[in-house]
C-alpha positions as CSV (number, residue, x, y, z in Angstrom):
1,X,56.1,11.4,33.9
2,X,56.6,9.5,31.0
3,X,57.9,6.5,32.7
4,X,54.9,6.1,35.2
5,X,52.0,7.1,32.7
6,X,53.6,4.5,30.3
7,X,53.4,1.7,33.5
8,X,50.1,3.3,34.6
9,X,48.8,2.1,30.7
10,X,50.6,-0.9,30.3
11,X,48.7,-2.3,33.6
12,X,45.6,-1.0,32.8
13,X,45.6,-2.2,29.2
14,X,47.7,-5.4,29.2
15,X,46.1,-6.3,26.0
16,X,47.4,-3.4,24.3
17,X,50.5,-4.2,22.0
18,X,53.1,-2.4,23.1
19,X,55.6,-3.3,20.1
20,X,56.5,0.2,18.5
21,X,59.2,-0.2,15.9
22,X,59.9,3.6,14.6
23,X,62.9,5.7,14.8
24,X,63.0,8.7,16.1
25,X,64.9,11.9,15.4
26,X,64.8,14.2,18.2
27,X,68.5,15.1,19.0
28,X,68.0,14.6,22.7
29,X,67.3,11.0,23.2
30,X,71.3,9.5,23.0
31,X,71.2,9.5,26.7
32,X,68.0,7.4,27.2
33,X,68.1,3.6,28.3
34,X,67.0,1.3,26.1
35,X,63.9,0.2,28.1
36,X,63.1,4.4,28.4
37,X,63.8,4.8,24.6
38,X,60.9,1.8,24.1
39,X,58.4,4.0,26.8
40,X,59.1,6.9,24.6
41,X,59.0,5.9,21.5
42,X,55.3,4.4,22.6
43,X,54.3,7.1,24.0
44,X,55.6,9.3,20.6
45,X,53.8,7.2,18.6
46,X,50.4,7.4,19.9
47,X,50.1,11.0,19.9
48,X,50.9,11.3,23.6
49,X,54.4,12.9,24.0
50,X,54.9,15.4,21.4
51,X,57.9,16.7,23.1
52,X,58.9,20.4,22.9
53,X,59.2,20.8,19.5
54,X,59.7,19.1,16.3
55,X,63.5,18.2,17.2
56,X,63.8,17.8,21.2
57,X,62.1,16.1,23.8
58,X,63.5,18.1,26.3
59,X,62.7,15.1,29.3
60,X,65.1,16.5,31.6
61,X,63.0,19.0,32.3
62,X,60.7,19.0,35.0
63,X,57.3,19.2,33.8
64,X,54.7,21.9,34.9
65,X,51.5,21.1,36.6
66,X,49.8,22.3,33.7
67,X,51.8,20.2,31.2
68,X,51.4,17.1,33.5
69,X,47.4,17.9,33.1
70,X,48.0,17.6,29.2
71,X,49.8,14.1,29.5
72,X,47.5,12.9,31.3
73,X,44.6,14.1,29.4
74,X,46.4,13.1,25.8
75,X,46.7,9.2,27.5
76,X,43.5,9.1,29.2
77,X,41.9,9.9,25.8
78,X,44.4,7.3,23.9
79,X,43.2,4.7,26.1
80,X,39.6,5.1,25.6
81,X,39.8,5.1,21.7
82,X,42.2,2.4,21.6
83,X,40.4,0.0,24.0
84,X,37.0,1.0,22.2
85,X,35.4,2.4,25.7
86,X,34.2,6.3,23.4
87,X,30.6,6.9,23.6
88,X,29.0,6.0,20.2
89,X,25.9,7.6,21.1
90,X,22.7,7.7,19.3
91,X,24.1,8.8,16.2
92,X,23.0,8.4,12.6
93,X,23.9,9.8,8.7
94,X,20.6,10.3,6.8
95,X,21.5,11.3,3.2
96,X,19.1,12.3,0.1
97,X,19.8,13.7,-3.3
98,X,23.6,14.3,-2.3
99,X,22.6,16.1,0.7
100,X,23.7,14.9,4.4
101,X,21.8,15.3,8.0
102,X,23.1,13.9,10.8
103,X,20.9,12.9,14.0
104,X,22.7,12.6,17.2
105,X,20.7,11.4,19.9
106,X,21.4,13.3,23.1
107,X,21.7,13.0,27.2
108,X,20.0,16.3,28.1
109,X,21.7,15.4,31.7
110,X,25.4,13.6,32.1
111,X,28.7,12.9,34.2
112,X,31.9,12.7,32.6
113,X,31.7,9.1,31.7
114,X,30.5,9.8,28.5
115,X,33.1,11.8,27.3
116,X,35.2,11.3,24.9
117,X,32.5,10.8,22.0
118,X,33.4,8.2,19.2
119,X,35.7,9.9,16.2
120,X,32.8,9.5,14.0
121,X,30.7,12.0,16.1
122,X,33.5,14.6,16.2
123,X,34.7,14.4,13.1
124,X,30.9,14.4,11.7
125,X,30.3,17.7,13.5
126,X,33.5,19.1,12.5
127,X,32.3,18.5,8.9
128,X,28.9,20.1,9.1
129,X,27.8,23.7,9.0
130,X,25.2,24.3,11.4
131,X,24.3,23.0,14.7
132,X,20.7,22.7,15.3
133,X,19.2,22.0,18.8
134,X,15.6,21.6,20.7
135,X,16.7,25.2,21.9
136,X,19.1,27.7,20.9
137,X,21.3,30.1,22.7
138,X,18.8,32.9,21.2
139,X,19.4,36.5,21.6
140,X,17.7,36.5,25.2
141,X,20.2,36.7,28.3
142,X,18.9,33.7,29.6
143,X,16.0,31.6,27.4
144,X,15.3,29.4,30.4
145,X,13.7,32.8,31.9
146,X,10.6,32.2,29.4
147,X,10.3,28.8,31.0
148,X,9.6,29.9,34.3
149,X,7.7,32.8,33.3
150,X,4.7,30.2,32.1
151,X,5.7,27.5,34.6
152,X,4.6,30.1,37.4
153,X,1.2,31.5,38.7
154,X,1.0,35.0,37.9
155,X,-2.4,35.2,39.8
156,X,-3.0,34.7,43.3
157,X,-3.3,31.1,42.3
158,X,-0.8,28.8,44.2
159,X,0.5,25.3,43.9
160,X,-1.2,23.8,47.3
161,X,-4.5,25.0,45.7
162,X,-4.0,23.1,42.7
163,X,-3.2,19.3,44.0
164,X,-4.5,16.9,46.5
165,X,-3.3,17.9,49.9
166,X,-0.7,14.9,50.1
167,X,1.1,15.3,46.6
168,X,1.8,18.7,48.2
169,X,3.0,17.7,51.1
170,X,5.2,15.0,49.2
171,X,6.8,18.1,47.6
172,X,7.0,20.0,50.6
173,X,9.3,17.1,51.6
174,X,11.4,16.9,48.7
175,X,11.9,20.5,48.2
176,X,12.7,21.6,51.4
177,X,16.2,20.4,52.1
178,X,17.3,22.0,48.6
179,X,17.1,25.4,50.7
180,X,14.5,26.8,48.1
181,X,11.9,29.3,49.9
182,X,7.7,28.5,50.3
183,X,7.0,32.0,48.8
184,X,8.8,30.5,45.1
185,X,7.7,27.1,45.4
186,X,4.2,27.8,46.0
187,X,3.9,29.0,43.1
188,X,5.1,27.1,40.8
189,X,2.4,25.0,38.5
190,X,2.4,21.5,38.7
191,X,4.4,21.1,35.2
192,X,7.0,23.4,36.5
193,X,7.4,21.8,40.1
194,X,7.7,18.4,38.5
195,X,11.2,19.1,36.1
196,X,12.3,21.2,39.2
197,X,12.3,18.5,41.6
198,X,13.4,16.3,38.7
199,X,16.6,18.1,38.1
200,X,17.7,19.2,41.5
201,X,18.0,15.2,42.0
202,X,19.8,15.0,38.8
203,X,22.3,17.5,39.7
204,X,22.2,15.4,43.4
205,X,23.2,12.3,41.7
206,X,25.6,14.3,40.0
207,X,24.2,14.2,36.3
208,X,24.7,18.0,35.2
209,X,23.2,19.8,32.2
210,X,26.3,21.2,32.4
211,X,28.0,18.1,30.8
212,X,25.2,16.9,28.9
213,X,25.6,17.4,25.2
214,X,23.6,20.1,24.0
215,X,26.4,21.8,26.0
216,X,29.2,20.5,24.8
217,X,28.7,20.9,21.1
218,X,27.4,25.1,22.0
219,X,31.3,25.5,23.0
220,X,32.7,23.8,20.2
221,X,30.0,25.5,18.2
222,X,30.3,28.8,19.1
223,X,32.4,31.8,17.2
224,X,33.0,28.8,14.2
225,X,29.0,27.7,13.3
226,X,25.7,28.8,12.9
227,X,23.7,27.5,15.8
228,X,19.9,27.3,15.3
229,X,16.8,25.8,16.9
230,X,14.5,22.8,16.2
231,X,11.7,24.0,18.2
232,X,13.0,27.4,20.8
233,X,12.3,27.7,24.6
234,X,8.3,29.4,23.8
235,X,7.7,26.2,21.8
236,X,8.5,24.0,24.4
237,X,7.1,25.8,27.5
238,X,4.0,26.6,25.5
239,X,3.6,23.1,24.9
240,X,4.4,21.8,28.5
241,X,1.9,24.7,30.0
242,X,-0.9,23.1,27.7
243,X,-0.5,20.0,29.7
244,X,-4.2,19.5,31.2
245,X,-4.8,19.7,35.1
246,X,-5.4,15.8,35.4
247,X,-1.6,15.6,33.4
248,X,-0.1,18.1,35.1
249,X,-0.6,16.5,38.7
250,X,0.1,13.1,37.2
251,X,3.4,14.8,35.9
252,X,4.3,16.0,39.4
253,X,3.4,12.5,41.1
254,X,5.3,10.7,38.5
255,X,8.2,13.0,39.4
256,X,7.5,11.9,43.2
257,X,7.3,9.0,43.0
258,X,10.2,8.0,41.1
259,X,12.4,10.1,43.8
260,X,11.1,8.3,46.5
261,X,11.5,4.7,45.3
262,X,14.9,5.8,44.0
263,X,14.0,4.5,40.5
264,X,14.6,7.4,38.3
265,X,18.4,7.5,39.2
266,X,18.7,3.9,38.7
267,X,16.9,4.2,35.1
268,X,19.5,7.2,34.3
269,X,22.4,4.7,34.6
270,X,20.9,2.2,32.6
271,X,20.1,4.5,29.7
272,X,23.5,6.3,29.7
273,X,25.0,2.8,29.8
274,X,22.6,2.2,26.7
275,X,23.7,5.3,25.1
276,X,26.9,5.3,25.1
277,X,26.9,1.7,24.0
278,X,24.5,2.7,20.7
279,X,21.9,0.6,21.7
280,X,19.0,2.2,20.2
281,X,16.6,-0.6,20.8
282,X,17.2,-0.6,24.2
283,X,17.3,3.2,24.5
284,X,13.3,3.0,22.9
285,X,12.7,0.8,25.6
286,X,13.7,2.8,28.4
287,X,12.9,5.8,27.1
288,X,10.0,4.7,25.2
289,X,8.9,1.9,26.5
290,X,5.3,2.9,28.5
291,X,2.3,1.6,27.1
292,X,-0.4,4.4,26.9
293,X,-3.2,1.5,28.3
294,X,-6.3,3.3,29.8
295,X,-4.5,6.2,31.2
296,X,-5.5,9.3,30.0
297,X,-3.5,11.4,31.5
298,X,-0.2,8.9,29.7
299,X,-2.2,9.4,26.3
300,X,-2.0,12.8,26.6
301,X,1.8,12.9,27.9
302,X,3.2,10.8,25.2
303,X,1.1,12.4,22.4
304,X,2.3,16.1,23.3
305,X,5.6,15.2,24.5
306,X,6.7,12.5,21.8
307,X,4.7,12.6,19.0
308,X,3.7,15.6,18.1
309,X,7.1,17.0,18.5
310,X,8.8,13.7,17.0
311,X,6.3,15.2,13.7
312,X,7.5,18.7,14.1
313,X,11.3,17.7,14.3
314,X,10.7,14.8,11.1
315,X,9.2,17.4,9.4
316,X,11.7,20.1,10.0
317,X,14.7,17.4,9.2
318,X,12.7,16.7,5.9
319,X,13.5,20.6,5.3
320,X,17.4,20.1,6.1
321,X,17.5,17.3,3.3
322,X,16.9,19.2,0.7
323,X,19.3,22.1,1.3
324,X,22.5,21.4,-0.7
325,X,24.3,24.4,0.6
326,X,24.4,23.0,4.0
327,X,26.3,20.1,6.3
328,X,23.4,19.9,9.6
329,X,24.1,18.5,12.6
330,X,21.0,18.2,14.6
331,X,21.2,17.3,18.6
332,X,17.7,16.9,20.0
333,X,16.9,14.2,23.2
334,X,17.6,10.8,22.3
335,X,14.2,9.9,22.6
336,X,13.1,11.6,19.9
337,X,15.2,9.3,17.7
338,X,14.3,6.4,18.8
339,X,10.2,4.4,19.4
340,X,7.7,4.0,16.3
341,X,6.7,7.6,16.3
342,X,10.4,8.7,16.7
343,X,12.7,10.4,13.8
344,X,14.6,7.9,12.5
345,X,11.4,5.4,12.0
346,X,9.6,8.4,9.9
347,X,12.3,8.9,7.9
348,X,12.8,5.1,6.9
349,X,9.0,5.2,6.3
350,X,9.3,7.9,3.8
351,X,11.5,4.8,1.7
352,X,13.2,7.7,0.0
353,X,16.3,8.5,2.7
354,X,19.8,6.7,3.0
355,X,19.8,5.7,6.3
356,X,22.8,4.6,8.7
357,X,23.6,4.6,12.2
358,X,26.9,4.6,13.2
359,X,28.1,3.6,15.9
């Protein structure tokens, strides 16, 4: 195991310098040839083999399926950090008075490519005291259930009566091969039907909510930080179900569209590829980048989607600062950071914040 994982690196990662000069004082390794010694004591080094305990290796063992998963997991993750390939993220440190805040940026949808996050981010949330994010785990059983209470009709209105006859059938289209029944769909409002579609070809693409990062830092969170909430599920469904008629279709057909022309995937790639990167002038451009022009229905969408909230999160932040009790790590969608109505431009405004991103 150590052999090949060792050979596995040392092609991968020719670069690398494999020079190791330590000694090492496990009582089992006078049998070892010299060029297995060298593997070993590499592999010892960098915090791959640990070996059974503090004096043997015990390599003449043969190693378990589960230990084997280990190995490979402690090398996969030496690799990444040594060859500078950890997501840096759209992270930043904002200090005032002696108090710290820090903003990270995050991909409400991911794969595993992203992971592991840079040493900085870990070791920043292992520092703070309470994780704060758009929505919290609450006390409900599930908060999404709020959601889709005001993203339905509760009436004997339906979807079909509320948009033009070929936007439904578009959806109709879409929909159906996901197995999901005309008696739900129907009535779903156009808001609702919109993120649906929009995250069933997410999960297609196989960019899960399940590994974004609100997700990851609720597990590490959970049983060792206060978790609390920027804004809470009613906040945001309130706000999305205030979305006029004229928006609400032009939400769906965005939604649509995007799907059919394949674009929204291909945008997804590029701002994960930004993100993990720390690019956050090209993350505001993708994610930030559409120019209200004459569309009313785009005025509205960017003024209740990203800058009132960005105002309610600045303010909130703002709040944070001046708490010197308190370490806050605060995760809310990347896009919020970023763009001239985002966070982190608010904040430098103010002219009174220490401001870093690190990356």
């Amino acid at each position: 195991m150590v052999e090949a994982v060792y050979k596995v690196i040392k092609k991968a990662q020719p670069d690398f310098n494999f020079q190791v000069d330590i000694d090492l004082t496990f009582e089992d390794i006078d049998n070892l040839s010299e060029d297995l010694l060298d593997m070993v004591k590499y592999s010892v080094s960098k915090g791959i083999l640990n070996g059974r305990n503090n004096k043997i290796l015990d390599l003449s063992t043969a190693c378990t399926r589960q230990e084997l998963m280990v190995y490979a997991k402690n090398a996969y993750e030496f690799v990444v950090y040594e060859a500078g390939l950890d997501s840096k993220g759209a992270f930043w440190e904002v200090s005032y008075n002696g108090n710290t805040v820090y903003l990270f940026g995050s991909m409400h949808y991911a794969d595993s490519s992203i992971y592991p996050l840079s040493k900085d981010i870990l070791n920043a949330f292992e520092a703070s005291d309470i994780l704060v994010l758009e929505v919290g785990p609450g006390n409900r059983e599930d908060p999404s259930l709020y959601m889709m209470e005001r993203g339905m009709y509760q009436d004997e209105n339906t979807l079909e009566q509320n948009i033009p006859e070929e936007v439904y059938e578009m959806f109709v289209e879409t929909i159906q091969p996901y197995g999901i029944q005309e008696e739900f769909y129907n009535k779903l409002k156009p808001w609702y039907a919109g993120f649906l579609i929009t995250g069933l070809n997410m999960e297609a693409n196989s960019y899960s909510a399940g590994l974004g990062i609100e997700m990851f830092f609720t597990l590490k969170a959970m049983g060792t930080k206060e978790i609390t909430e920027i804004e809470g599920i009613k906040f945001q469904a309130d706000m999305l179900d205030s979305f006029s008629e004229e928006l609400q279709i032009e939400f769906l057909k965005w939604a649509l569209a995007e799907i059919e022309e394949e674009e929204s995937i291909e945008t997804v790639d590029k701002i994960l590829e930004s993100w993990k990167n720390g690019d956050a002038e090209q993350l505001a451009k993708l994610l930030r980048g559409n120019d209200d022009g004459d569309n009313e229905a785009l005025k509205e969408y960017n003024k209740k989607m990203w800058e009132e909230r960005d105002n309610n999160m600045t303010k909130k932040i703002k709040e944070y600062l001046t708490d010197s009790e308190n370490i806050y790590f605060v995760v809310v969608g990347a896009g919020h950071m970023v763009g001239e109505t985002g966070i982190i431009a608010q904040l430098e405004k103010e002219g009174i914040y220490q401001i870093k991103q690190v990356k």
